[in-house]
C-alpha positions in Angstrom: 93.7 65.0 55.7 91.1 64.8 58.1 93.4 66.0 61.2 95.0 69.0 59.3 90.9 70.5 58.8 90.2 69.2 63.0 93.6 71.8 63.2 92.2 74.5 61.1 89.4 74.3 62.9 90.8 74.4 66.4 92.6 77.8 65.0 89.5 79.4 64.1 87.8 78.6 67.5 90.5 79.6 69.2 90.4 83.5 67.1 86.7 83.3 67.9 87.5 83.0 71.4 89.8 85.5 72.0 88.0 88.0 70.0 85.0 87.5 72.3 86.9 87.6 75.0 88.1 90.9 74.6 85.1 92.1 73.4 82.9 91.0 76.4 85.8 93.5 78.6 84.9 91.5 81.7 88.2 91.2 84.3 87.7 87.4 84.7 86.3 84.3 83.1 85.6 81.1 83.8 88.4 78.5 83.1 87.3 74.7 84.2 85.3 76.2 86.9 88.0 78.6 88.1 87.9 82.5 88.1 90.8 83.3 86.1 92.2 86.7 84.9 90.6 86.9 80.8 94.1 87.5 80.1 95.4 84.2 81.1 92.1 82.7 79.1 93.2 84.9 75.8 96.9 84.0 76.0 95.9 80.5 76.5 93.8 80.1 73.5 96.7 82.2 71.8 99.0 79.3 72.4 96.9 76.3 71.4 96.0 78.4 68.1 99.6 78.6 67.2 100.9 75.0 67.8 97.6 74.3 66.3 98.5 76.2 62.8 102.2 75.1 63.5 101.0 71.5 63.4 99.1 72.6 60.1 101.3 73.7 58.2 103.7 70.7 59.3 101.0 67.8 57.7 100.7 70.4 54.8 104.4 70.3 54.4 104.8 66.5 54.5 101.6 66.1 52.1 103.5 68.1 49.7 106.9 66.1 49.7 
């Protein structure tokens, strides 16, 4: 139980994150200490959202069985 919440949590930081991102309109961010396209930074945190929830709904899934 207590890894399917760290996952819901992981997909509300990472719609957080790319809300800001594209609310702050700047061409670049930082990414690990590199200048990165905010782009790459929103389709990044696009992609660990969704396995995230995928990963979610998998544990709900088995719970339920």
């Amino acid at each position: 139980m207590k890894n399917k919440n760290l996952n819901l949590f992981i997909v509300a930081f990472s719609i957080i994150s790319i809300i800001v991102n594209l609310v702050q309109n700047k061409p670049t961010s930082d990414l690990f200490g590199f200048e990165v396209n905010s782009w790459f930074v929103s389709i990044l945190w696009l992609l660990i959202g969704l396995v995230s929830y995928k990963r979610y709904k998998d544990k709900k899934e088995e719970e339920g069985n």
